[in-house]
C-alpha positions as CSV (number, residue, x, y, z in Angstrom):
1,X,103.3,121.7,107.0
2,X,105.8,122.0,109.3
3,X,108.4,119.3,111.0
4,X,106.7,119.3,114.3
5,X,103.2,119.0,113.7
6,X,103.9,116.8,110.5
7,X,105.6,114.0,113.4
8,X,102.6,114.9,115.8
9,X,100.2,114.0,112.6
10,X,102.8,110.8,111.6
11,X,102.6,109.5,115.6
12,X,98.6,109.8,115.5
13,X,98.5,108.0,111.9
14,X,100.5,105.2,113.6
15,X,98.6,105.1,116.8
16,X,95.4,104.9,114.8
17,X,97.1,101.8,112.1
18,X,98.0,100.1,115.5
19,X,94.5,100.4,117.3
20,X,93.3,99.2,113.8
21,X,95.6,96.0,113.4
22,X,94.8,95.2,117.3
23,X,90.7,95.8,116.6
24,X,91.0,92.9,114.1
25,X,93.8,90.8,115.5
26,X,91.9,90.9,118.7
27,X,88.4,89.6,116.8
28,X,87.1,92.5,117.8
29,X,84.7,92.5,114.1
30,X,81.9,94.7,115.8
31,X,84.2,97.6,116.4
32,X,85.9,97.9,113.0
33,X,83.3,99.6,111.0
34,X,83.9,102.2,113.8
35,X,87.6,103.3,111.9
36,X,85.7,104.6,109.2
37,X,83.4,108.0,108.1
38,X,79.8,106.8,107.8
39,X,80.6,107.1,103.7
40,X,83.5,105.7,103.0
41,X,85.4,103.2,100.8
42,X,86.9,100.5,101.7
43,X,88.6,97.8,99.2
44,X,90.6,94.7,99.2
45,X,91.9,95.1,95.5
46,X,94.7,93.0,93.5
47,X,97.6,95.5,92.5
48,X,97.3,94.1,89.1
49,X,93.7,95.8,88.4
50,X,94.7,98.9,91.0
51,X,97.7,100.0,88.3
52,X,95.6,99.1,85.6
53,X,92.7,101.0,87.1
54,X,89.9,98.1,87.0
55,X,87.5,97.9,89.3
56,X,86.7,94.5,90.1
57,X,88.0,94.1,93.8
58,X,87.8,91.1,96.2
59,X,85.8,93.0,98.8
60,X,84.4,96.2,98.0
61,X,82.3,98.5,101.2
62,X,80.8,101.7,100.5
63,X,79.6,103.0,103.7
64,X,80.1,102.3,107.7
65,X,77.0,100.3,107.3
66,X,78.3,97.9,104.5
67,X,81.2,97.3,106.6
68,X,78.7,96.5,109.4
69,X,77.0,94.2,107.4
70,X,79.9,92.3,106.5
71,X,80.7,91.6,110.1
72,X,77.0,90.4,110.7
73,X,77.8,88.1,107.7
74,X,80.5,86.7,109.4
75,X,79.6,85.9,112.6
76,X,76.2,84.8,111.7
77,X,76.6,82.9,108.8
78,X,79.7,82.1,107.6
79,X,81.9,78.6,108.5
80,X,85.6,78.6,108.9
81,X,87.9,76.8,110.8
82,X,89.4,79.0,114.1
83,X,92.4,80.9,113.5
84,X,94.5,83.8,114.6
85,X,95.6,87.3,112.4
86,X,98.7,89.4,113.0
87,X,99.0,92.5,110.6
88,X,102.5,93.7,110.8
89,X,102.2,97.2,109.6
90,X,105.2,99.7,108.9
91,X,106.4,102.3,106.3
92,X,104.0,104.9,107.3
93,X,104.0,107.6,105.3
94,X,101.9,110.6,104.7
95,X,101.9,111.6,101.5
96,X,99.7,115.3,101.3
97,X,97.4,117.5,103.0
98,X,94.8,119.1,101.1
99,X,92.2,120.9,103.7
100,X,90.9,118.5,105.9
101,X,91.9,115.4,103.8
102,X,95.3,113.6,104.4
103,X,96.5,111.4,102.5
104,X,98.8,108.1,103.4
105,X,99.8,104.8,103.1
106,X,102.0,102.1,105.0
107,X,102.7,98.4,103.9
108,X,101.2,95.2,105.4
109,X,101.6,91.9,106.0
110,X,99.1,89.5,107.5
111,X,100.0,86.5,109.5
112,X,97.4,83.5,109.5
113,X,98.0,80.5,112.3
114,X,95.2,77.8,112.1
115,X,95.4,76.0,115.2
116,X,97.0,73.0,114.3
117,X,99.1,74.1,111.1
118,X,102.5,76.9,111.0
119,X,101.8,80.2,110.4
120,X,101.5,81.3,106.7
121,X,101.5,84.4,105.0
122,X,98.0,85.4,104.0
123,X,98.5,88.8,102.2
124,X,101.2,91.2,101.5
125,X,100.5,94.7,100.2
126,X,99.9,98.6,101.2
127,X,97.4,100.5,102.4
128,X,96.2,103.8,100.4
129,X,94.4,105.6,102.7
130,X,92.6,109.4,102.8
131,X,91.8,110.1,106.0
132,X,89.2,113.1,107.9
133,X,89.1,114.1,110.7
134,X,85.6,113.5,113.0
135,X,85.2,114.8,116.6
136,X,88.6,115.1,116.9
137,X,89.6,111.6,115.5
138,X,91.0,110.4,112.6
139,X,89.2,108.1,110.2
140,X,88.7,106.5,107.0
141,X,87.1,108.2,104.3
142,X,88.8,105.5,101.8
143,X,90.8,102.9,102.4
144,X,92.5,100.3,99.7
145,X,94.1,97.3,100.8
146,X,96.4,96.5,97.4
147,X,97.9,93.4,97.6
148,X,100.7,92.5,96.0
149,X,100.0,89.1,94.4
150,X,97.4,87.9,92.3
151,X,96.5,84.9,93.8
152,X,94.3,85.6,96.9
153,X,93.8,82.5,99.5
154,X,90.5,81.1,99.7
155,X,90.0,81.6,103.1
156,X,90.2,85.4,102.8
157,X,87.2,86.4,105.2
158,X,88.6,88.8,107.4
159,X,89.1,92.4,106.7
160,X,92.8,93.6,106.0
């Protein structure tokens, strides 16, 4: 691939990580399942079983409509005190091209503010992503949020 439309590719990757991060940030729930290929994966994994290639995965999706369920869970049943998300997103990279698949990743870190408490670190990790392209857009055939510690906060209800 050449230099210009590898930036042109790099530009739209971090356009569409920036839409993403606002989407949730915003509370915007109902819209996110809308990133993704109506098969996809999508997993919040500790990078403890992701380089030892375990499964077992703090939230695991497998389709558009999982990922829509998971929001209906939310906002219909499940209690939690208000708060607000930042994901600080950088070091995007792409890392291949094969046909219509691209493959990339970038590093996180989300921001949790209660309302009456300092802001804390919730999660720190990168994102391994393969991405497709459908009506023109890019989106998510897989992506793996691989945090970096072991220790996952309780009140991790929120996609990353």
């Amino acid at each position: 691939m050449d230099l210009p439309v590898r930036l042109v590719l790099r530009l739209e990757l971090e356009e569409l990580y920036a839409a993403y991060a606002a989407c949730l940030d915003d509370g915007e729930l109902e819209r996110w399942p809308e990133f993704f290929t109506a098969e996809c994966r999508y997993e919040i994994i500790p990078r403890e079983n992701f380089d030892r290639d375990l499964p077992l995965a703090v939230m695991r999706c497998e389709s558009r409509a999982m990922l829509a369920d998971r929001v209906a869970a939310l906002r219909r049943s499940s209690v939690y005190a208000p708060r607000a998300l930042r994901h600080l997103i950088s070091g995007v990279r792409i890392i291949a091209v094969d046909d219509d698949v691209i493959s990339a990743q970038a590093t996180y870190a989300l921001v949790q503010t209660l309302l009456d408490e300092e802001p804390t670190i919730m999660s720190v990790g990168r994102y391994l992503d393969r991405l497709v392209r459908e009506a023109g857009a890019l989106k998510f055939a897989e992506r793996l949020c691989v945090y970096d510690s072991v220790l996952v906060p309780g009140s991790l209800i929120f996609p990353i």
